[in-house]
C-alpha positions as CSV (number, residue, x, y, z in Angstrom):
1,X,0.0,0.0,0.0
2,X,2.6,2.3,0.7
3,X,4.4,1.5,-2.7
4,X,1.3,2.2,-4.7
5,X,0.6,5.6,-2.5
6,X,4.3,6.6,-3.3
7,X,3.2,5.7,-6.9
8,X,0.5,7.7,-6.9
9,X,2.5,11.0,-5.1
10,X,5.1,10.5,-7.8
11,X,2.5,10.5,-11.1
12,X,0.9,13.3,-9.2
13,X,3.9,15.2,-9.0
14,X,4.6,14.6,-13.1
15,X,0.9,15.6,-14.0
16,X,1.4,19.1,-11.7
17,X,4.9,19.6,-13.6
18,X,3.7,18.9,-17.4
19,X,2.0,22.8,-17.5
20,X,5.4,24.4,-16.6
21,X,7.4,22.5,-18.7
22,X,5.3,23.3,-21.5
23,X,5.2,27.0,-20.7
24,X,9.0,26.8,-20.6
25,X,9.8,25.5,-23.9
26,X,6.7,27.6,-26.3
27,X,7.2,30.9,-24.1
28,X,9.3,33.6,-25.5
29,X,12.8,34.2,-24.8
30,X,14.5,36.7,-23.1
31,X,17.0,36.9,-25.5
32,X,14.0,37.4,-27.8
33,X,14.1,34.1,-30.5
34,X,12.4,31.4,-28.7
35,X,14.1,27.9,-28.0
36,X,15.5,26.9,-31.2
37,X,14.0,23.1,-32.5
38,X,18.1,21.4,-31.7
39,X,18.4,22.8,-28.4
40,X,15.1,21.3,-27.4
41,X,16.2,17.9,-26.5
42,X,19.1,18.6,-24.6
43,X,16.4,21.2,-22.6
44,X,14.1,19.3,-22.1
45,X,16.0,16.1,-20.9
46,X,19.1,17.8,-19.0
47,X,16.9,18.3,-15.6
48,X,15.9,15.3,-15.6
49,X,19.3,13.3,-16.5
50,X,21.3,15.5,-14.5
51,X,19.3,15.6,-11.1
52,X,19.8,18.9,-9.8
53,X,16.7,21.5,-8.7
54,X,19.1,24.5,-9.7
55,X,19.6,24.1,-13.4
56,X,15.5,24.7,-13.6
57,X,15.4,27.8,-11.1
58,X,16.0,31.4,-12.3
59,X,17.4,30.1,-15.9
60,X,14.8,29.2,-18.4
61,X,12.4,31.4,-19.9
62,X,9.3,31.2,-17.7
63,X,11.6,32.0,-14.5
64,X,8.0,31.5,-11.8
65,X,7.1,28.4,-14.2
66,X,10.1,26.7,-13.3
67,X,10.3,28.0,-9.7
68,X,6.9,25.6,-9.5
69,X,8.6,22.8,-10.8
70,X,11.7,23.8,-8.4
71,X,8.9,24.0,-5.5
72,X,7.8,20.9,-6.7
73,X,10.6,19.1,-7.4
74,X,11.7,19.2,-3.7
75,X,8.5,17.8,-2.4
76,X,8.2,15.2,-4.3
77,X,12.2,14.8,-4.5
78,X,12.1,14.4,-8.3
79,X,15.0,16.1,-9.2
80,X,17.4,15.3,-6.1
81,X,21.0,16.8,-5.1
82,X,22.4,20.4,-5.7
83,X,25.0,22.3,-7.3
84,X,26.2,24.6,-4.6
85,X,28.1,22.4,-3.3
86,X,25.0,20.4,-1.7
87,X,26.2,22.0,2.0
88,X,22.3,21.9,3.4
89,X,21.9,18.3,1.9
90,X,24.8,16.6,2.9
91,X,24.7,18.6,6.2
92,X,21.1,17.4,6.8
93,X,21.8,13.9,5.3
94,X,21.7,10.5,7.8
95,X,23.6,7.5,6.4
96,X,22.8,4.4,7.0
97,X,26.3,2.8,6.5
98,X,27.3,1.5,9.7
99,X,29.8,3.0,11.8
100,X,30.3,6.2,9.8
101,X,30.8,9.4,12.0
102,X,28.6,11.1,9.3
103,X,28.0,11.6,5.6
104,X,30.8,11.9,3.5
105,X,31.1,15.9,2.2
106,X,29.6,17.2,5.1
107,X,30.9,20.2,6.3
108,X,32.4,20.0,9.6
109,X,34.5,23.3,9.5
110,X,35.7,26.2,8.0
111,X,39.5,27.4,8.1
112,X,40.4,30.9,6.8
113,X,37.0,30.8,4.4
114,X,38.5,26.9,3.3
115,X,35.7,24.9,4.2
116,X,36.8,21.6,5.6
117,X,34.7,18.2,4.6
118,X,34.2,14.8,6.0
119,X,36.0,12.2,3.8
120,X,33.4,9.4,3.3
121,X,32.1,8.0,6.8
122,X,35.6,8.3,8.4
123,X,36.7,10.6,10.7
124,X,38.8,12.4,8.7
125,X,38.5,16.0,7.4
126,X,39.9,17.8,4.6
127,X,40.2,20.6,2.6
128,X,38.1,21.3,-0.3
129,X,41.6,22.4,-1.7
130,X,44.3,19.6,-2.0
131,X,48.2,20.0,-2.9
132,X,48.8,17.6,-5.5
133,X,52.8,16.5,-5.4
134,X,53.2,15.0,-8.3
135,X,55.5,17.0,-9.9
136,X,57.3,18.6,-7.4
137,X,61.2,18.0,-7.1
138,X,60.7,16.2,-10.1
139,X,62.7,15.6,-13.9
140,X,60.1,17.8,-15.1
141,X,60.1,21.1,-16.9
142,X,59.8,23.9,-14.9
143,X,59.4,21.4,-11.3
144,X,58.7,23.0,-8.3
145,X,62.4,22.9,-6.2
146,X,62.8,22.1,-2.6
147,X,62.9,25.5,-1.7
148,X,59.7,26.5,-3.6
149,X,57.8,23.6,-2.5
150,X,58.8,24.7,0.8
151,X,57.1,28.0,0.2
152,X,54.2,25.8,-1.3
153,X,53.8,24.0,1.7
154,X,54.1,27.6,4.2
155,X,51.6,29.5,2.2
156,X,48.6,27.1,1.5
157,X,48.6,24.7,5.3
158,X,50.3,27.3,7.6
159,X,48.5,30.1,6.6
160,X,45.3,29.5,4.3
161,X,43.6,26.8,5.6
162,X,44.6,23.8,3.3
163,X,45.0,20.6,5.5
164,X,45.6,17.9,2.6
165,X,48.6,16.8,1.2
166,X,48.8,13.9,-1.7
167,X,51.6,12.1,-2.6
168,X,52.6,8.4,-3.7
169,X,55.5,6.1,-3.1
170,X,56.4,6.5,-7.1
171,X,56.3,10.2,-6.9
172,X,57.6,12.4,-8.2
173,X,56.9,11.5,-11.5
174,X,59.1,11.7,-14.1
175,X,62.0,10.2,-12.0
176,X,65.0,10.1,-13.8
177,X,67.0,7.9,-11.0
178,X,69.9,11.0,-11.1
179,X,68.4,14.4,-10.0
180,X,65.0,13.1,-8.6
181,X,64.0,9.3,-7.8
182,X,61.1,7.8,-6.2
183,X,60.2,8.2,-3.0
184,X,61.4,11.8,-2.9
185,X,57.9,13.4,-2.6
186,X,57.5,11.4,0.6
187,X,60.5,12.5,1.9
188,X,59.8,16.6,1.0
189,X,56.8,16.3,3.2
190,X,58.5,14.8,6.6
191,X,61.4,16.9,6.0
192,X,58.9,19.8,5.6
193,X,57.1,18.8,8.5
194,X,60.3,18.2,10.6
195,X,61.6,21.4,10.0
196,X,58.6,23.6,10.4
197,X,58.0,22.1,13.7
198,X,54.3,21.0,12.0
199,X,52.2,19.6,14.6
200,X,51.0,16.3,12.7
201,X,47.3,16.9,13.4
202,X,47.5,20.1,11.2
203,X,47.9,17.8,7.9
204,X,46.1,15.3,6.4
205,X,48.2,13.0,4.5
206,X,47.3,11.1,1.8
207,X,49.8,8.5,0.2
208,X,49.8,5.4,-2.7
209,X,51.1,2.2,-2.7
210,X,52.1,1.2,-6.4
211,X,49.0,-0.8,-8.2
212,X,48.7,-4.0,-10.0
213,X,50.2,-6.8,-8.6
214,X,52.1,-5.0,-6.5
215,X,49.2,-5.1,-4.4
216,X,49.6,-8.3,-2.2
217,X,49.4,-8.7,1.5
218,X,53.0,-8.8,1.6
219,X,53.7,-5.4,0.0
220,X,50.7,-3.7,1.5
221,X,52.1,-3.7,5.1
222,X,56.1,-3.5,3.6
223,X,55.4,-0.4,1.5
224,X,53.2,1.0,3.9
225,X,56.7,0.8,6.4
226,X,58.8,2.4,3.4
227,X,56.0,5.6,3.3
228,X,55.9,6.1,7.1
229,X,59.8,6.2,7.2
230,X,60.2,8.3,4.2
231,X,57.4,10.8,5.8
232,X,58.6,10.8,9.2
233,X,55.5,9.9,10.6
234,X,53.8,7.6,12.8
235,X,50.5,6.9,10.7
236,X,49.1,8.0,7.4
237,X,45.7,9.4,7.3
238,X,44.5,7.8,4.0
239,X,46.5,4.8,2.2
240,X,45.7,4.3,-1.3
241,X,46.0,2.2,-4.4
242,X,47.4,3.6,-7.0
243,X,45.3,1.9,-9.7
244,X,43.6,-1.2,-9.1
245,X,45.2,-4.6,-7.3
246,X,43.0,-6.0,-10.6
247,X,42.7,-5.4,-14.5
248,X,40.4,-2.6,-15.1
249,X,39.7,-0.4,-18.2
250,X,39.1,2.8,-15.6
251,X,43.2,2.4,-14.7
252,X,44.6,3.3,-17.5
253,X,43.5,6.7,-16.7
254,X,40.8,6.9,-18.8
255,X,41.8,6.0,-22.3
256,X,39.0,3.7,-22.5
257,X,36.0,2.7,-20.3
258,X,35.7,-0.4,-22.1
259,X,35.9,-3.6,-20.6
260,X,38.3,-6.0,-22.4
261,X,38.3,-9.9,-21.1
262,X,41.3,-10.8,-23.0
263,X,43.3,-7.9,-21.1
264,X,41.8,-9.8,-18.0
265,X,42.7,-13.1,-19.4
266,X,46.4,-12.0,-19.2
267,X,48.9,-14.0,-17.8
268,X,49.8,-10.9,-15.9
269,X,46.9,-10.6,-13.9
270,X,46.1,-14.6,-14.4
271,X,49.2,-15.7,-13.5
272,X,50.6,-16.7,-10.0
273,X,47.5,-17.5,-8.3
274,X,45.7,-14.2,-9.9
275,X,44.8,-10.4,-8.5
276,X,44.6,-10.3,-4.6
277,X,41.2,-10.8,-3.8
278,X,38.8,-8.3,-2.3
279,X,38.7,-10.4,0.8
280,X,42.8,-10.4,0.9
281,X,43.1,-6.4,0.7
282,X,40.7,-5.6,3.1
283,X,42.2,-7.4,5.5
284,X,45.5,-6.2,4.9
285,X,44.0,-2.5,5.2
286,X,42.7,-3.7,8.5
287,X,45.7,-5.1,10.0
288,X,47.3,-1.7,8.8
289,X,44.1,0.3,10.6
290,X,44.6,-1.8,13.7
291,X,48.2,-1.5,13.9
292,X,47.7,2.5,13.9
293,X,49.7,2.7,11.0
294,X,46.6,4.2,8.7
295,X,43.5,5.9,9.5
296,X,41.7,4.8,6.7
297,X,42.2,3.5,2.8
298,X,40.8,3.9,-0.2
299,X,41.0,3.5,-4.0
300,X,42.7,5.8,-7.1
301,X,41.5,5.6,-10.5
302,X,39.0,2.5,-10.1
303,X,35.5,2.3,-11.0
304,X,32.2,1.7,-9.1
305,X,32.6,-2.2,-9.2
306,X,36.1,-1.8,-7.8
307,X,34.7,0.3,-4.8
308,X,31.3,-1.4,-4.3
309,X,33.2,-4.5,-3.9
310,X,35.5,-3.2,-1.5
311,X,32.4,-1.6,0.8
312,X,30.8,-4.4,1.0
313,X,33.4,-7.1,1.5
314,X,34.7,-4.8,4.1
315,X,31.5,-5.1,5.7
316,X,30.6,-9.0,5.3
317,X,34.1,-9.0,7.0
318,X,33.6,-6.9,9.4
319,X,36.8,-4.7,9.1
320,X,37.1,-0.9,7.6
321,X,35.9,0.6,4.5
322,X,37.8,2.6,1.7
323,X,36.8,6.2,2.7
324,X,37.4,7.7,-0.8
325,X,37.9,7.3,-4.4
326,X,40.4,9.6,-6.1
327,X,39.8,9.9,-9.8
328,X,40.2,11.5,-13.0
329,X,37.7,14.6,-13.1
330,X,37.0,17.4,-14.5
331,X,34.2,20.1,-16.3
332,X,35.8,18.2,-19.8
333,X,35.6,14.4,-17.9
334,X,32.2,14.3,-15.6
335,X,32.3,10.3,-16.2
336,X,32.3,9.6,-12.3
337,X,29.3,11.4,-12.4
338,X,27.4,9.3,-14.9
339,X,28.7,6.1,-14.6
340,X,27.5,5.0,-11.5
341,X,30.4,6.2,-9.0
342,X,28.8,9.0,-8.3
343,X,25.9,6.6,-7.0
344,X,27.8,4.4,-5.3
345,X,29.8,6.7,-3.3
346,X,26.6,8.3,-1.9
347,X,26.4,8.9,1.3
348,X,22.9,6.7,1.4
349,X,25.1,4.2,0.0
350,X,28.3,3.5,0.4
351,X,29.4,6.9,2.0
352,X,32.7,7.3,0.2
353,X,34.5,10.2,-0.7
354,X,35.8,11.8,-3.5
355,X,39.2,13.1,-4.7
356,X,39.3,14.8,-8.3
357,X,42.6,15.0,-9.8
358,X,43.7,16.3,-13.4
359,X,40.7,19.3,-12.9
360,X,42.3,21.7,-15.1
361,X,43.1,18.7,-17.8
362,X,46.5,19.0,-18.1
363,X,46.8,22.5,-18.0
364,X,44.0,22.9,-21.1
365,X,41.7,24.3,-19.3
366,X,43.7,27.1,-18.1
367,X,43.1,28.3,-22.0
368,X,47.2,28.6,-22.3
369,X,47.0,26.4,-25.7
370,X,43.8,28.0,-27.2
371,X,45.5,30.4,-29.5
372,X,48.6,28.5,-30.0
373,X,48.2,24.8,-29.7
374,X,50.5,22.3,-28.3
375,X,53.3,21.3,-29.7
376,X,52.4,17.9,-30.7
377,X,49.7,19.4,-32.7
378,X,51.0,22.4,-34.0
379,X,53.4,20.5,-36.1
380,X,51.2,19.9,-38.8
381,X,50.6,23.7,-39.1
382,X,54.2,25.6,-38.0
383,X,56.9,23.3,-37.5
384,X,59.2,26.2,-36.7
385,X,56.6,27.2,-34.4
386,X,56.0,23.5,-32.4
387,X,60.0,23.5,-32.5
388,X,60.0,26.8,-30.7
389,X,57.9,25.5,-27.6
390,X,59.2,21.9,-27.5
391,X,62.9,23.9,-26.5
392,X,60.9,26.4,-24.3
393,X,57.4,24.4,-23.1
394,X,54.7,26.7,-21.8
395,X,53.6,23.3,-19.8
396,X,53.0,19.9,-19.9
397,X,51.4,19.7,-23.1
398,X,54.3,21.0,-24.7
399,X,56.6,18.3,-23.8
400,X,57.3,14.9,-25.1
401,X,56.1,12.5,-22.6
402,X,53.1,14.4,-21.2
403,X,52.4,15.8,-24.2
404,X,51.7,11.8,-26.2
405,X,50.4,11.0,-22.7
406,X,47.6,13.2,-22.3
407,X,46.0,13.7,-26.1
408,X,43.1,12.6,-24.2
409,X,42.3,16.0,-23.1
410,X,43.0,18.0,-26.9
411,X,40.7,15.7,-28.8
412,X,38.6,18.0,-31.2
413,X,35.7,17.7,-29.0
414,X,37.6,18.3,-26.0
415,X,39.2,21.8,-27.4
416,X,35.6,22.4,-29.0
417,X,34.1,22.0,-25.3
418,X,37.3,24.3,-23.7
419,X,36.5,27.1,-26.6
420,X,32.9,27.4,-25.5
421,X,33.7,27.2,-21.3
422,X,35.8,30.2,-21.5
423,X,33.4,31.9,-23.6
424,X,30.9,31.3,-21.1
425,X,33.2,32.4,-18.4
426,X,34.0,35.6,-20.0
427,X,30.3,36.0,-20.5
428,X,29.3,35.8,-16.8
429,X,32.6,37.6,-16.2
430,X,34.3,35.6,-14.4
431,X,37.5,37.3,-13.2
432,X,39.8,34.4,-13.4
433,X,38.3,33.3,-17.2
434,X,38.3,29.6,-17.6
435,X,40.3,28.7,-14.7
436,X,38.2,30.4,-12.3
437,X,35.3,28.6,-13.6
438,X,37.1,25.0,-14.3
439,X,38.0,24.9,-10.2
440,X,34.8,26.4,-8.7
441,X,32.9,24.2,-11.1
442,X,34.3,21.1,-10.1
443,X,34.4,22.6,-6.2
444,X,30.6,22.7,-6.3
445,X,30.0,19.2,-7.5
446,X,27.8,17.4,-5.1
447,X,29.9,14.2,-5.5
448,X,33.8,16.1,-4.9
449,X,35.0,15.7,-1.5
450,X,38.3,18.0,-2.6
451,X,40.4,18.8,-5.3
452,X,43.6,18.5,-5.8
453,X,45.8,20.7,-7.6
454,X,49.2,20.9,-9.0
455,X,51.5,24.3,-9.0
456,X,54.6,25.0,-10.4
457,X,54.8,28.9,-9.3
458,X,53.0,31.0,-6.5
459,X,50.6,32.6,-8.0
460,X,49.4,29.7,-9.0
461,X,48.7,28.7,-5.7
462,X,47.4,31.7,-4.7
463,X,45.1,31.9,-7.0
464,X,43.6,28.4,-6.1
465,X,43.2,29.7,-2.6
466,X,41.3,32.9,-3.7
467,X,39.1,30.5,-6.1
468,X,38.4,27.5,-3.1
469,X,37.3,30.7,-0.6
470,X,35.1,32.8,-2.4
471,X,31.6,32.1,-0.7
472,X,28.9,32.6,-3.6
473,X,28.9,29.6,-5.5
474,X,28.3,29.7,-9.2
475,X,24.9,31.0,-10.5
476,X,22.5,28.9,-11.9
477,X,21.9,30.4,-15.1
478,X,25.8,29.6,-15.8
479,X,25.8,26.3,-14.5
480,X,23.1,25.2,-16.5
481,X,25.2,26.6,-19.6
482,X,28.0,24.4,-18.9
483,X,25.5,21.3,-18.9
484,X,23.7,22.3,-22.5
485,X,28.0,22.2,-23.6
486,X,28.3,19.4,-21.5
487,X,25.2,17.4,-23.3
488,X,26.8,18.1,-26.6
489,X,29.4,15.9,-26.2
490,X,29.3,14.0,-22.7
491,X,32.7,12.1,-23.3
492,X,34.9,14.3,-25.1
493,X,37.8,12.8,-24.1
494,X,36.9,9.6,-26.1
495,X,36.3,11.7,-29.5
496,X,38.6,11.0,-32.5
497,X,41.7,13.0,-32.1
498,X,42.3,15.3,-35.3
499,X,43.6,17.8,-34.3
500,X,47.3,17.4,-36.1
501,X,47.0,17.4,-40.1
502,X,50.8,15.4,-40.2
503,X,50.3,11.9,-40.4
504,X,53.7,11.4,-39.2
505,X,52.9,14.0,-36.0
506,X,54.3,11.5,-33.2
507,X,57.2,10.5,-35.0
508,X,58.2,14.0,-36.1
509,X,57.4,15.6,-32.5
510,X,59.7,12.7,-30.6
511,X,62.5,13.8,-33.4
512,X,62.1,17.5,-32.4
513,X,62.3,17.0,-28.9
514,X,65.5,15.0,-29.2
């Protein structure tokens, strides 16, 4: 009876919103031409795929038609989560997961105007703001040094309310095994620490062991050892995988989503008694938890199978849950949003956080290669040119490795989306252009627990701060603009990559940078 009542509430609530929506799309503008027959799809359908109440308030044409169907979305809970940030609904939400000191996201503090969020159902609490280390002390172009690492470290956690530090037991990455090696990052941050006199409570540290099948229960609790001497540290807040302790198409960083069973069929993974098993990790993580040597664990560029899997074996056993998932994510890659992570890590169901990594794509969504692009692609078109900025790189994309490494983020599509985000963001004037808008985008998201960011200079830095503390969140009107982009393409990085017209680009670009 109460099925078929909440049946009835729910057709109710469609026959009330049917008038609005119709009003909405035959009104007239208010930019005076109506809503034009190929937008009317993505229009009509991006409330309802997307789930948010703010995309329908205050930005269609009939603004007090679609303030009903806001009014009525939220009885009737049609629509579900928000994009501010979703600070009254996380705050408000109760989770069922047992043993979690709250849901994940929910504010628990604010330090300096950084707002501080619960990292799944853990007691942890971090940033919205992470440092990301990859790159720092590194073989890298223009690498952050010691000293200005240092300075990294001063101005964001000692004096602007950052608390959360990543790193890895591979970074920094490139290593060259001569002026940086592995393991460095690890040791920057307890030297840091050590010499700053940093109580340990005022950082949240968040380390990798290498994935694959390096993961074993041997090398979990051995690696783990090698991280808490090279950090100086009794415990680490949050030990990760770095990719999955299985094959999976998501740890390849995105390439391709597509399941392959003869890549799983590979003696690699097959081999030797196959992957560690679900059941094997968790209790590894467990012995690790018990031992004080972590907090908590979690995952890096897996999948919702991957962390459903390890919730819920971690509760048939008994023993701690992941807290987070860290992941590839940004305005150009909303994947985790859409295929079923974002779901999964839900705080009404399995309560885990999220860490987004790679939000500025590589640099590409700072607009830096919008006029000019990089080099790899700008052989085809000015050789001379591409030369030039392979000898002095304006960034990553520039340069050899990362520059083959990440096409994923210059497909045609992807540069097609980044053209029309930083028109919209010098539109709604947004004083730092695309940037501005790729971070405080991504900060609003109601899945991101934080962000993490890479700098190589200080205003770089600063400028995340100022973007991670400003209080308004994006208006409506502009985040809805970013979805009707957004629904034109909804995996750009998958497109075909064209943008070169040398069909010998890669060959040519490895022989320039030599």
């Amino acid at each position: 009876n109460n099925n078929k009542m909440i049946m009835r509430w729910n057709s109710a609530g469609i026959v009330l919103l049917l008038p609005a929506i119709v009003l909405a799309f035959t009104g007239p503008s208010s930019r005076g031409a109506g809503i034009r027959k190929h937008d009317l799809r993505t229009t009509a359908l991006s409330p309802f795929i997307h789930q948010r109440p703010s995309l329908t308030l205050g930005v269609m044409d009939r603004r007090s038609s679609m303030q009903q169907i806001g009014m009525i979305s939220n009885m009737f809970n049609f629509f579900g989560g928000g994009d501010d940030g979703g600070d009254s609904i996380m705050n408000n939400i109760k989770t069922t997961v047992p043993g979690a000191k709250g849901p994940t996201n929910q504010v628990v503090r604010k330090v300096n105007g950084m707002k501080h969020r619960r990292l799944g159902g853990s007691d942890i609490v971090v940033s919205e703001l992470g440092l990301g280390t990859q790159r720092w002390i590194s073989a890298d172009l223009n690498a952050p040094n010691e000293q200005e690492s240092f300075r990294f470290l001063d101005r964001a956690i000692l004096e602007n309310g950052v608390n959360l530090l990543d790193t890895a037991e591979q970074y920094p990455i490139p290593s060259d095994g001569r002026s940086a090696n592995e393991g460095d990052s690890e040791l920057l941050i307890g030297k840091w620490m050590k010499e700053r006199k940093v109580s340990r409570e005022q950082v949240v540290i968040s380390t990798k062991i290498t994935g694959g099948r390096n993961v074993n229960p041997k090398n979990i609790i051995e690696d783990c050892e090698g991280s808490l001497k090279r950090l100086q540290t009794d415990y680490i807040d949050v030990y990760q995988l770095h990719w999955p302790q299985r094959y999976s198409p998501q740890s390849n960083w995105g390439q391709s989503l597509a399941y392959n069973i003869e890549n799983d069929s590979n003696p690699y993974w097959r081999g030797m008694g196959g992957p560690t098993s679900f059941e094997d990790l968790c209790k590894s993580m467990e012995k690790l938890v018990k031992q004080g040597k972590i907090r908590s664990w979690g995952l890096c560029n897996d999948n919702a199978y991957g962390l459903t899997a390890c919730t819920r074996t971690a509760k048939a056993l008994g023993t701690t849950p992941p807290c987070t998932l860290q992941g590839d994510f940004s305005i150009l890659d909303r994947k985790s949003e859409e295929n079923g992570v974002a779901e999964a890590a839900s705080p009404y169901n399995e309560n885990v956080g999220f860490m987004a990594y790679n939000a500025l794509a590589g640099g590409m969504l700072t607009g830096k290669y919008m006029d000019i692009p990089a080099a790899i692609d700008d052989i085809g078109f000015d050789r001379a040119r591409a030369a030039e900025n392979i000898q002095k790189p304006r960034g990553r994309m520039d340069e050899r490795g990362w520059g083959i490494t990440l096409y994923r983020y210059r497909t045609a599509a992807a540069q097609q989306a980044i053209r029309e985000y930083d028109e919209l963001a010098t539109k709604f004037k947004i004083p730092g252009g695309l940037t501005e808008l790729s971070l405080r985008w991504c900060r609003q998201r109601s899945l991101i627990t934080t962000t993490l960011v890479g700098h190589t200079n200080m205003k770089q830095l600063e400028d995340s701060v100022k973007y991670f503390t400003i209080a308004e969140p994006l208006p409506d009107e502009l985040m809805w603009e970013i979805d009707r982009v957004h629904m034109k393409n909804r995996l750009p990085l998958f497109s075909r990559y064209v943008q070169t017209r040398h069909p010998m680009a890669f060959a040519l670009f490895s022989k320039l940078c030599y």
